[in-house]
RODRENMI-669843 format. One record per residue: x, y, z of N, C-alpha, C in turn. Coordinates in steps of 0.1 Angstrom, whole numbers, padded with zeros to 4 digits, always signed. Layout:
N
XYZXYZXYZ
...
! end
This chain:
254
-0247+0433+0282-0239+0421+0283-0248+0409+0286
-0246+0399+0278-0253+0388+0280-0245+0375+0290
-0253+0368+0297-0246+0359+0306-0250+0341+0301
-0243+0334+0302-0245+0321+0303-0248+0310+0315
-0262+0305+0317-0260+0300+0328-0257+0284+0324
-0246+0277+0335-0240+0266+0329-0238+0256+0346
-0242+0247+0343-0236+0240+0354-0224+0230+0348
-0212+0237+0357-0200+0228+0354-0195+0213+0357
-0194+0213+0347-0188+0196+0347-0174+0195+0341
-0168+0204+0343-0156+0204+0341-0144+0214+0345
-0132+0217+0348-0124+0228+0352-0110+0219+0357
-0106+0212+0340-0096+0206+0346-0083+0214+0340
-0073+0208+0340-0056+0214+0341-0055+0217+0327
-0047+0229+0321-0044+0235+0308-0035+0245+0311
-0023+0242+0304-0013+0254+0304-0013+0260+0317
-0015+0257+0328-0009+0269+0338-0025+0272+0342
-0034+0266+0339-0048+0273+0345-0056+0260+0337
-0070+0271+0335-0081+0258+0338-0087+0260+0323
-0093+0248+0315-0107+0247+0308-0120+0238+0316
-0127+0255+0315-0137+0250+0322-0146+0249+0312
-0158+0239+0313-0169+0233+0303-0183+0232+0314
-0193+0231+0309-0201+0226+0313-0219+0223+0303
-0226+0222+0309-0238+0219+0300-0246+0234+0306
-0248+0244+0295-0260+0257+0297-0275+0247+0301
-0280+0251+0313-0294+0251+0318-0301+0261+0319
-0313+0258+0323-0327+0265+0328-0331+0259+0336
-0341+0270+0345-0345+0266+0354-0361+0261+0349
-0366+0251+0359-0378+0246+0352-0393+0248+0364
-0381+0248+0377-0388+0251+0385-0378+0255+0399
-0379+0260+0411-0373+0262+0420-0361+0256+0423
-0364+0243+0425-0348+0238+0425-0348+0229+0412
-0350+0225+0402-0351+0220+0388-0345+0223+0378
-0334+0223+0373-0332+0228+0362-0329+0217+0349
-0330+0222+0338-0332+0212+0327-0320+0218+0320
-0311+0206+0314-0300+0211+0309-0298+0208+0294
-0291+0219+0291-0291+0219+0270-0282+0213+0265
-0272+0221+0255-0260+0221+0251-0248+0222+0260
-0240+0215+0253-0225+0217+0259-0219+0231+0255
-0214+0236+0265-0204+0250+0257-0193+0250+0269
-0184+0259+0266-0169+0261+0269-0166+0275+0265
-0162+0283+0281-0159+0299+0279-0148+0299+0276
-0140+0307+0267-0128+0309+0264-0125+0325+0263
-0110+0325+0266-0101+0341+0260-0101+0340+0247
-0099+0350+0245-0094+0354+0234-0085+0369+0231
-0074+0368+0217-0068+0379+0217-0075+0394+0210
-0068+0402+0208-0074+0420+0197-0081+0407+0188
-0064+0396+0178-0071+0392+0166-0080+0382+0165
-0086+0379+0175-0099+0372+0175-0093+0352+0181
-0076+0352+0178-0077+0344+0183-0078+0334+0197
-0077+0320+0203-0081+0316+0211-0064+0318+0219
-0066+0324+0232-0052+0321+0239-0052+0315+0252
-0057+0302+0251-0052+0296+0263-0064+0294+0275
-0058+0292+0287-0066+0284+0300-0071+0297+0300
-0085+0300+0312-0091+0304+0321-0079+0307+0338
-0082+0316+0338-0071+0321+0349-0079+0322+0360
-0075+0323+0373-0085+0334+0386-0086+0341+0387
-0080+0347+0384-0089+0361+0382-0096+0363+0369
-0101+0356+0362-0111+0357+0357-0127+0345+0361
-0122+0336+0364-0136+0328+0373-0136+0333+0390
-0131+0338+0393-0133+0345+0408-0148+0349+0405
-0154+0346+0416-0169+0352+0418-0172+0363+0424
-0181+0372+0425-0183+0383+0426-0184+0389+0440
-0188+0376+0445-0191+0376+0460-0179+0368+0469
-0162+0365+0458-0154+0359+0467-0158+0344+0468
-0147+0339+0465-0147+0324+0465-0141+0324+0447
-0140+0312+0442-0136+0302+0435-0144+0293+0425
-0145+0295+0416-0158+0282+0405-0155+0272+0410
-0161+0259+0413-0162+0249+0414-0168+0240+0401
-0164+0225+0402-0170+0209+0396-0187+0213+0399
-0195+0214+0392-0210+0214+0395-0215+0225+0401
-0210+0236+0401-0215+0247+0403-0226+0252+0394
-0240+0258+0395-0243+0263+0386-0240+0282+0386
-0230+0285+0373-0228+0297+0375-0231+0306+0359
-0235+0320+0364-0236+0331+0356-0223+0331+0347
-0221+0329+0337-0206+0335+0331-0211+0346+0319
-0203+0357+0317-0203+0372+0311-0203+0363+0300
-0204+0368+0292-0208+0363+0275-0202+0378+0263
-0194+0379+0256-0189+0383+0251-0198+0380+0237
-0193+0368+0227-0199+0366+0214-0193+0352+0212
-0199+0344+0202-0195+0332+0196-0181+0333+0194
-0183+0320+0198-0165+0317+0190-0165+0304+0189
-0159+0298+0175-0158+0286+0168-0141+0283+0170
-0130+0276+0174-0123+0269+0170-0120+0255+0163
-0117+0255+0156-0113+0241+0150-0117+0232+0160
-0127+0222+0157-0126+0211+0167-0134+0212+0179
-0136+0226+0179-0146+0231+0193-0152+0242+0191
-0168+0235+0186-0177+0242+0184-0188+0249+0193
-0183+0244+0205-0188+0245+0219-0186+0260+0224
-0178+0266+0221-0167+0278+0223-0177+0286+0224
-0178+0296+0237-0180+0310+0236-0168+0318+0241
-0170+0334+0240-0158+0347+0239-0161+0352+0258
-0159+0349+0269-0161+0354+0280-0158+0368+0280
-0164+0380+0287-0165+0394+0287-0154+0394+0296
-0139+0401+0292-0130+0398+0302-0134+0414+0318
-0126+0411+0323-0130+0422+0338-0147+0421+0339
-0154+0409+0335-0169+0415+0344-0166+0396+0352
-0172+0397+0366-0175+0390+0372-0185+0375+0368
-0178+0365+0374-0186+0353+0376-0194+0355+0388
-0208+0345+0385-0217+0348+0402-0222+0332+0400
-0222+0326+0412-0224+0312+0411-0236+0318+0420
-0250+0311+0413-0262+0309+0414-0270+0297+0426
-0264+0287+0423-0266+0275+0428-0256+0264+0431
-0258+0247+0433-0251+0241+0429-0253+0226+0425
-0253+0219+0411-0257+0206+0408-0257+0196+0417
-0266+0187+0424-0265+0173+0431-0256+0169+0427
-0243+0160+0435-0235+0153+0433-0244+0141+0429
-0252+0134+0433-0257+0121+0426-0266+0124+0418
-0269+0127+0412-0277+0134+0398-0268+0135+0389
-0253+0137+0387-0244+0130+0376-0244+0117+0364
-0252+0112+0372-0254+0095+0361-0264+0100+0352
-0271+0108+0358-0286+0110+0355-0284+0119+0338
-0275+0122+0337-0273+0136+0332-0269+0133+0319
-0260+0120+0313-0249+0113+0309-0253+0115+0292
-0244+0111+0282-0244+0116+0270-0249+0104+0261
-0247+0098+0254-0251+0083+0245-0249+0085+0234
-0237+0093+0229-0225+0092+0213-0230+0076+0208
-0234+0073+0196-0225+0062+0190-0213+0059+0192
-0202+0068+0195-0186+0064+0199-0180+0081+0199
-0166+0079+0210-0161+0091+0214-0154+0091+0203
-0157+0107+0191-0148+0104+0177-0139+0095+0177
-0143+0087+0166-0136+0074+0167-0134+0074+0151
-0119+0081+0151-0111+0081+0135-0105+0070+0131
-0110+0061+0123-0106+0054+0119-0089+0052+0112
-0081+0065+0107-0073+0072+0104-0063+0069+0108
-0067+0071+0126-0053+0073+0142-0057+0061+0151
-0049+0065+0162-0049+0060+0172-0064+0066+0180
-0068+0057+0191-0082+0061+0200-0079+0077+0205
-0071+0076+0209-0068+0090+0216-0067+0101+0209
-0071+0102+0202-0074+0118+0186-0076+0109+0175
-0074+0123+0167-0083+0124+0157-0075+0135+0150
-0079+0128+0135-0067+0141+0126-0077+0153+0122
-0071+0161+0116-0076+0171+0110-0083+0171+0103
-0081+0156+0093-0092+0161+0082-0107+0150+0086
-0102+0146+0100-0119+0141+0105-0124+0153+0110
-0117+0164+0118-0124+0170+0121-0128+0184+0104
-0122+0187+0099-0122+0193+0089-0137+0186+0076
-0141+0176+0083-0149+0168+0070-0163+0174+0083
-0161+0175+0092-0177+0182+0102-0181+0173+0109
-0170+0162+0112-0179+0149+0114-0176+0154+0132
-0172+0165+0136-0171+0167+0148-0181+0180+0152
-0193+0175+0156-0208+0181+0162-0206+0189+0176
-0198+0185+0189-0197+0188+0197-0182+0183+0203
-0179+0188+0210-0161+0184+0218-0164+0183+0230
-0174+0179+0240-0173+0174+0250-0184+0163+0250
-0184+0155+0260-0195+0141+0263-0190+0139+0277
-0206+0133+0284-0203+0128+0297-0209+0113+0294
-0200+0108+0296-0200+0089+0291-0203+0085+0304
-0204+0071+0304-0205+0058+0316-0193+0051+0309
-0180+0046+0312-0175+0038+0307-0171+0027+0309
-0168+0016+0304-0167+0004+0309-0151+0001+0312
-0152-0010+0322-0138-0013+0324-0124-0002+0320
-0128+0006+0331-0121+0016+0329-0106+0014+0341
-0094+0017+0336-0080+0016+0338-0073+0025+0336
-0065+0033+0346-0052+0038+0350-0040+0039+0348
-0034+0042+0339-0020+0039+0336-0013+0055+0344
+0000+0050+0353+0008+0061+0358+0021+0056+0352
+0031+0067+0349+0041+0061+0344+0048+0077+0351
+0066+0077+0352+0074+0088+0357+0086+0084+0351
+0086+0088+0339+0096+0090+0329+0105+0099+0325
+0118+0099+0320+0127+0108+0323+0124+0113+0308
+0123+0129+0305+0117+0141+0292+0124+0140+0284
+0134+0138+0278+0149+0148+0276+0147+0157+0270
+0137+0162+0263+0131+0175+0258+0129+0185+0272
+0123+0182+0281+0121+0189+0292+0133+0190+0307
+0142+0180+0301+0154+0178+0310+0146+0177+0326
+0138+0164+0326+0135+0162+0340+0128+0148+0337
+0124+0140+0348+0111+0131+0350+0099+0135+0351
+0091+0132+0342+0075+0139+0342+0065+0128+0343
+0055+0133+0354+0049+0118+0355+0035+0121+0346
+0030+0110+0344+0018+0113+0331+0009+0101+0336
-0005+0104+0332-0020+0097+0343-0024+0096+0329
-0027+0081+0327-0036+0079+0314-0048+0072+0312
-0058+0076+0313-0073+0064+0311-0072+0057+0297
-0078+0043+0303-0079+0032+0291-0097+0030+0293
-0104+0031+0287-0119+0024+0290-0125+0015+0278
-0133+0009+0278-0143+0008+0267-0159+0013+0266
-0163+0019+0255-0174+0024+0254-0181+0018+0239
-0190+0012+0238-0198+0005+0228-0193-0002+0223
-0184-0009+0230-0175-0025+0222-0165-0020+0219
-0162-0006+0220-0146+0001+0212-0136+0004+0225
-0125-0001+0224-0115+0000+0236-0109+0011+0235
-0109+0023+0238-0100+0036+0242-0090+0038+0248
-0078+0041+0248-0065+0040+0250-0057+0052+0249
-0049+0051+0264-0037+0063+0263-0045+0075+0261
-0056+0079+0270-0062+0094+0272-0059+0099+0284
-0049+0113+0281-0047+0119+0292-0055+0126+0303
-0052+0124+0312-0061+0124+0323-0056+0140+0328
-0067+0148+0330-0063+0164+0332-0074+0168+0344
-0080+0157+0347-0089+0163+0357-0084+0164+0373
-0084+0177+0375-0075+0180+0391-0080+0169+0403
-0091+0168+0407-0096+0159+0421-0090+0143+0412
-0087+0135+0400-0078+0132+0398-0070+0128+0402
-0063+0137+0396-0047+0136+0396-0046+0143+0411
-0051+0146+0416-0048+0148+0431-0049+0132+0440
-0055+0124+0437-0065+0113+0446-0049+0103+0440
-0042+0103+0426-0033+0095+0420-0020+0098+0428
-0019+0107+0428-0008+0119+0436+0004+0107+0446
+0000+0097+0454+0014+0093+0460+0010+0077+0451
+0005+0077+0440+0006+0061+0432+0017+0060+0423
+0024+0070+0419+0031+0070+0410+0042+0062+0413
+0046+0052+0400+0061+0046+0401+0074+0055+0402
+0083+0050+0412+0097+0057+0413+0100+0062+0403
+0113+0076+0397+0111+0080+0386+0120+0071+0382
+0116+0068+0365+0123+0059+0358+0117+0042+0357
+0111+0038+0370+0106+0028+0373+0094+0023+0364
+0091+0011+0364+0079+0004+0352+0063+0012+0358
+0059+0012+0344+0043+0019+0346+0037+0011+0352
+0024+0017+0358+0019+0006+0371+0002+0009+0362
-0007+0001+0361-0017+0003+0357-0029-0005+0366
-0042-0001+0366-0051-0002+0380-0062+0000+0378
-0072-0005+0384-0087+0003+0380-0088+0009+0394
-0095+0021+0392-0098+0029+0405-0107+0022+0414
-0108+0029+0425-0114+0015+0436-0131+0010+0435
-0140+0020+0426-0155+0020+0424-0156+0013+0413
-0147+0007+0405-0143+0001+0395-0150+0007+0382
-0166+0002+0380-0168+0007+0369-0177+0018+0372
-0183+0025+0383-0190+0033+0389-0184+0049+0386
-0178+0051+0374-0176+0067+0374-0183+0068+0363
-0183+0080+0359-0186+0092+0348-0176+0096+0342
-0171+0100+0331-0161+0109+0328-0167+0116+0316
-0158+0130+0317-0163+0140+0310-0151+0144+0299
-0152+0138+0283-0142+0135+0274-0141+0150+0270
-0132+0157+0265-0131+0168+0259-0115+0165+0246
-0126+0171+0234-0118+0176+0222-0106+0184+0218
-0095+0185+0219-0087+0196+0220-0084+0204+0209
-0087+0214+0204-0079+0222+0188-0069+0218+0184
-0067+0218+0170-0054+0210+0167-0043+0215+0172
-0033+0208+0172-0016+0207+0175-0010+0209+0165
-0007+0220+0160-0002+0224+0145+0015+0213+0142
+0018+0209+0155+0030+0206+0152+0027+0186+0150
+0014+0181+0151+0016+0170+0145+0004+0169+0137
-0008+0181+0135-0019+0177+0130-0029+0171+0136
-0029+0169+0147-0040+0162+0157-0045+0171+0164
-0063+0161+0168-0069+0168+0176-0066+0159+0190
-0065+0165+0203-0060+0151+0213-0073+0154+0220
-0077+0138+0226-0088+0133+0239-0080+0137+0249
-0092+0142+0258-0085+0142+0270-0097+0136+0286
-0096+0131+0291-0108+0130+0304-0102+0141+0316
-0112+0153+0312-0112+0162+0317-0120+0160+0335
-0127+0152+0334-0136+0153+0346-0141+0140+0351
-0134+0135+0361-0142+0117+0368-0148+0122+0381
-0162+0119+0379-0172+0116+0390-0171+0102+0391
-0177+0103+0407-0180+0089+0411-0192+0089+0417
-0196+0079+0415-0215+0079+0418-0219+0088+0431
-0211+0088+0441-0210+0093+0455-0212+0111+0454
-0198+0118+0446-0197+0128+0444-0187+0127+0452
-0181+0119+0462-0171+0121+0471-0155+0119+0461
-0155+0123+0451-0140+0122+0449-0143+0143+0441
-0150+0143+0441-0148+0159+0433-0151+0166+0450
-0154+0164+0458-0159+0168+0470-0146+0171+0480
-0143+0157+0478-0127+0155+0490-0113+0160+0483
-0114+0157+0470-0099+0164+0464-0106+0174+0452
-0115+0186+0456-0113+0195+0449-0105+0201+0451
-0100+0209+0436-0089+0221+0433-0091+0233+0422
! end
C-alpha cells in the first residue's frame, strides 16, 4: 500500500461530509518541508466511479482524533483517478487508517500561495464556472489554487427554495484577482460559514453583503467541481479562507 503525504489546505462541506485537498510534501529537513502538487483523495465505487464526500470514518486517524485545516497527514493511496475537471484526484485505500505526521504553520500560508494567470476564466459563462467544453478542450491543468485576493466581499442571503420547500441560507464570495472581478462563488469552507453563522438576513429578508474584518488579509483556497450533468457546468467554489493570523481556522474549526 502506498501513502500520500499532504498538508491540508482544505476539508470543506460536500454532500453530507467533506472534500479534503491539499498540496503532497517532503520533508527537506527536520521541521522543513517543501511542497509539490495539488491532489485530492477521493471514494470511489466496484465501477470505478467517483461517489461523493470523504466521511469519518474514513479520515479518523489511527491514533484517534479528526484530520484537520493544515495538518500534515499520511493518506492510504489506492491508484489514480482522473475525473472530469479534477485531475488532482487520487483512489484512497478504503478501511486502512489516516496518521497525521505533523502540522503546517498557520503563518506560513501566504508563503505558500499559487500565481494562475486567472481562476479558469471561461470566457463562454459566468465567473463562477466553466462549461464543459473549456474543460473538455484541457485548458483545465489543475482544480485547486491558493490565491491572495483582492477586495474580497461577502454576500449572505436566506431565501425561501420551493424546490426544497424551506428557507436556505447561501454564503457567497465576490473578489478580484488580476484585474478580473469574480462573482457569486459559493463559500463551502466550515471555520467559514461557522464565523458567518449569526450574520445572516431574516428569512426572506434583503441580501446583506460585507468584507470580512482583515479586509484584504486572507488566502483562499479555489476548488473545481466535476460537471453537473443537469446544466453542463463545472462550479467554483472557495473551499478554504485563512487569515494571515491562522486564528479563524484555529477558533471555528470543524
Amino acid at each position: 500500500m502506498d501513502t500520500v503525504q499532504v498538508v491540508i489546505l482544505s476539508k470543506s462541506y460536500k454532500n453530507g461530509g467533506r472534500c479534503i485537498a491539499g498540496k503532497v510534501c517532503e520533508y527537506v529537513g527536520e521541521k522543513t518541508v517543501r511542497l509539490l502538487e495539488w491532489t485530492r483523495p477521493v471514494l470511489i465505487d466496484t465501477d470505478g466511479n467517483a461517489i461523493g464526500p470523504i466521511t469519518e470514518s474514513e479520515y479518523q486517524y489511527t491514533r484517534g482524533g479528526y484530520l484537520q485545516v493544515l495538518d500534515i497527514a499520511h493518506i492510504p493511496k489506492l491508484e489514480d483517478c482522473t475525473v472530469s475537471g479534477q485531475p488532482d484526484n487520487f483512489v484512497v485505500e478504503r478501511r486502512k487508517k489516516w496518521a497525521r505526521h505533523s502540522h503546517f504553520r498557520a503563518d506560513c500560508v501566504f508563503n505558500i500561495v499559487d500565481n494562475p494567470a486567472d481562476i479558469w476564466l471561461d470566457a463562454a459563462t459566468q465567473t463562477n464556472k466553466v462549461t464543459r467544453a473549456y474543460v473538455e478542450e484541457g485548458r483545465v491543468t489543475q482544480s485547486l489554487y491558493l490565491i491572495r485576493p483582492e477586495s474580497l466581499q461577502v454576500t449572505l442571503s436566506n431565501k425561501y427554495n420551493e424546490w426544497k420547500e424551506r428557507y436556505d441560507k447561501k454564503s457567497l464570495a465576490s473578489f478580484r484577482y488580476n484585474n478580473v472581478l469574480y462573482e457569486d462563488i459559493s463559500i463551502t469552507c466550515p471555520a467559514a460559514r461557522k464565523m458567518l453563522k449569526d450574520h445572516y438576513p431574516n428569512q426572506g429578508g434583503d441580501d446583506v453583503t460585507f468584507s470580512l474584518p482583515d479586509g484584504d488579509e486572507y488566502a483562499l483556497v479555489l476548488s473545481l467541481s466535476p460537471v453537473l450533468e443537469a446544466t453542463g457546468m463545472h462550479y467554483k467554489f472557495v473551499a478554504t479562507i485563512f487569515d494571515s493570523s491562522g486564528s479563524l481556522q484555529k477558533d471555528f474549526k470543524a
